[in-house]
C-alpha positions as CSV (number, residue, x, y, z in Angstrom):
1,X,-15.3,-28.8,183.8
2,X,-12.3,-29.8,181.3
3,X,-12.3,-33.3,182.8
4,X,-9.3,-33.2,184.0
5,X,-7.9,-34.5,187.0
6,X,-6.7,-32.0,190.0
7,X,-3.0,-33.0,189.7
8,X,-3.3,-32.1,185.9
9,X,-4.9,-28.9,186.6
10,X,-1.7,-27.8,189.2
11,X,0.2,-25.0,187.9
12,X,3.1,-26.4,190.2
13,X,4.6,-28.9,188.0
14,X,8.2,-29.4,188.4
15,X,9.5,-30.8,191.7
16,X,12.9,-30.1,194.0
17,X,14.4,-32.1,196.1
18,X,16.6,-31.5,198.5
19,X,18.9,-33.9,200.9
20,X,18.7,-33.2,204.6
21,X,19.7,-35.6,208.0
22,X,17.0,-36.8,210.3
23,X,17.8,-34.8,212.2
24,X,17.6,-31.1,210.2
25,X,14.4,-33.2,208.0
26,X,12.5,-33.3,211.7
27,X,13.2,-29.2,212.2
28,X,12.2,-28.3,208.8
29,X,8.6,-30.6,209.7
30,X,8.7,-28.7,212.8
31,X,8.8,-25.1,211.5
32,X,6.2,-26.0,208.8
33,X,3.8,-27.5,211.4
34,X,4.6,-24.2,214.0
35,X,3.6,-22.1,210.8
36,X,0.7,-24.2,210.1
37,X,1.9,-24.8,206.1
38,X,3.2,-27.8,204.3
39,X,7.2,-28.3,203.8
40,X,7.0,-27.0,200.1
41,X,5.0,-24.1,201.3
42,X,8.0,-23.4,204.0
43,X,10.4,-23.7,201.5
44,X,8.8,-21.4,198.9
45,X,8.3,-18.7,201.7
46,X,11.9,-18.7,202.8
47,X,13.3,-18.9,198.9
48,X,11.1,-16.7,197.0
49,X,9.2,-14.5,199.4
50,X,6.1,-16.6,198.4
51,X,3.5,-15.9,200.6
52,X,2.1,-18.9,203.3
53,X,-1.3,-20.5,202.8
54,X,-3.8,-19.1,205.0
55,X,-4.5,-21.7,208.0
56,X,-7.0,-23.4,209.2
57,X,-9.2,-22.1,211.9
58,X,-8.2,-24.8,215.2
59,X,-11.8,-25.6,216.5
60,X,-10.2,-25.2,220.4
61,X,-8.8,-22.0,220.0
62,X,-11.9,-20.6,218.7
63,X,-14.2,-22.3,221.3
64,X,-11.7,-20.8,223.6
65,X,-12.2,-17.1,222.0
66,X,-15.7,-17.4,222.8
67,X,-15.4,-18.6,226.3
68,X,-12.9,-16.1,227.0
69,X,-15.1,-13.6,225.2
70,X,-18.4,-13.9,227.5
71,X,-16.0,-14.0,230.3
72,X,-14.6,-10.8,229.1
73,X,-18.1,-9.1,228.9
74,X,-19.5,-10.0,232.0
75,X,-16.1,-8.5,234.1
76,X,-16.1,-5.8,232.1
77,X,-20.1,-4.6,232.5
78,X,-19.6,-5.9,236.2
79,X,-16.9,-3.2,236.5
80,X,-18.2,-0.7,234.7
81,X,-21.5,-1.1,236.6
82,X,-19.6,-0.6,239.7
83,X,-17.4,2.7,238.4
84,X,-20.9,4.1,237.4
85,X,-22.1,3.4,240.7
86,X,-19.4,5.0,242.4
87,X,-19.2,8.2,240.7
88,X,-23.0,8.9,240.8
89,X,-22.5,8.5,245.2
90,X,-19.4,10.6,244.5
91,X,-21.0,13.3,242.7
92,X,-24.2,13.2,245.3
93,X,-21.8,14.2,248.2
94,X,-22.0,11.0,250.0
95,X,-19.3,9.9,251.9
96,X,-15.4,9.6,250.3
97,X,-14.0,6.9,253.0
98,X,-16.4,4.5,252.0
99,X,-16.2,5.1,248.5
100,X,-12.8,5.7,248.0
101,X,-11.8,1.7,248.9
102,X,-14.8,0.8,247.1
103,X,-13.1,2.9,244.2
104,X,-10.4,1.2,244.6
105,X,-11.6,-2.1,244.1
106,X,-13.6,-1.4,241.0
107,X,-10.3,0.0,239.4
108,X,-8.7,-3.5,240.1
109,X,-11.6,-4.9,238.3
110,X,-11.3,-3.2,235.6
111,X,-7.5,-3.9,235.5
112,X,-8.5,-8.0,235.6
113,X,-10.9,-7.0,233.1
114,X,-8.5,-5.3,230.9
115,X,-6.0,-8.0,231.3
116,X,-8.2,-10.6,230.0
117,X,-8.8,-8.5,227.1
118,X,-5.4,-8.6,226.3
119,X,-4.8,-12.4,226.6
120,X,-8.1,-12.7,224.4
121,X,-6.4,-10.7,222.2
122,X,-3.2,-13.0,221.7
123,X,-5.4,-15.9,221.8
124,X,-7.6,-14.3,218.6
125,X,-4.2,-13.7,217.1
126,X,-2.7,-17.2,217.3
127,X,-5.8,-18.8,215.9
128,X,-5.4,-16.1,212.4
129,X,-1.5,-18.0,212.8
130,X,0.3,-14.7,214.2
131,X,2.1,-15.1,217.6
132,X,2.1,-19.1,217.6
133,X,5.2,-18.6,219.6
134,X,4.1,-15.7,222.1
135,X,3.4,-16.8,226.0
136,X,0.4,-15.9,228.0
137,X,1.2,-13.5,231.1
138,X,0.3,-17.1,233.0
139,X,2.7,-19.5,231.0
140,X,5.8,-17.6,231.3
């Protein structure tokens, strides 16, 4: 170590300021906090193509993900269990009234399944900091 403090160590020396009303001051917060960066990172992104600091991971979201990721593998080996089951009595020559509604009901299954999956996916996407401002199916 050069003994140095951090501040003296910062390759970002020279600081801007800018004037802005209360009002357009709380937007600019606003945008930064929605992006998950600080107001000089904001500014450097929308200036000079700088990229944004990576975020942090939110503890809830990702305790969310892994909720909504047991969930997830329990409907889908529930209904995958039940397709299997259904095509082996199929093949065997059983009966196709029976299994045709039970048919259908595995394929809705499966549909629930598969539309969890996506919301898990916009979920696991928010908490990397993409589509902070995307609505699950539910919310909108």
């Amino acid at each position: 170590m050069t003994g140095k403090k951090r501040s003296e160590k910062r390759r970002r020396t020279i600081p801007l300021a800018g004037r802005f009303t209360p009002e357009e001051a709380a937007e600019v917060r606003a945008k930064a906090d929605a992006c998950g960066a600080a107001v000089s990172a904001l500014i450097r992104h929308a200036t000079i193509d700088a990229s944004l600091p990576r975020n942090k991971v939110d503890k809830d979201a990702a305790a969310r993900v892994l909720t909504a990721l047991g969930d997830i593998r329990a409907e889908m080996g529930k209904s995958g269990s039940n397709l299997n089951q259904i095509a082996y009595h199929l093949n065997a020559g059983r009966p196709g009234d029976i299994m045709e509604g039970s048919l259908a009901a595995a394929i809705a299954e499966h549909g629930q399944a598969i539309r969890t999956l996506e919301e898990l996916r916009l979920v696991c996407m928010q908490v990397l900091g993409f589509e902070r401002n995307r609505k699950t199916p539910e919310d909108e």
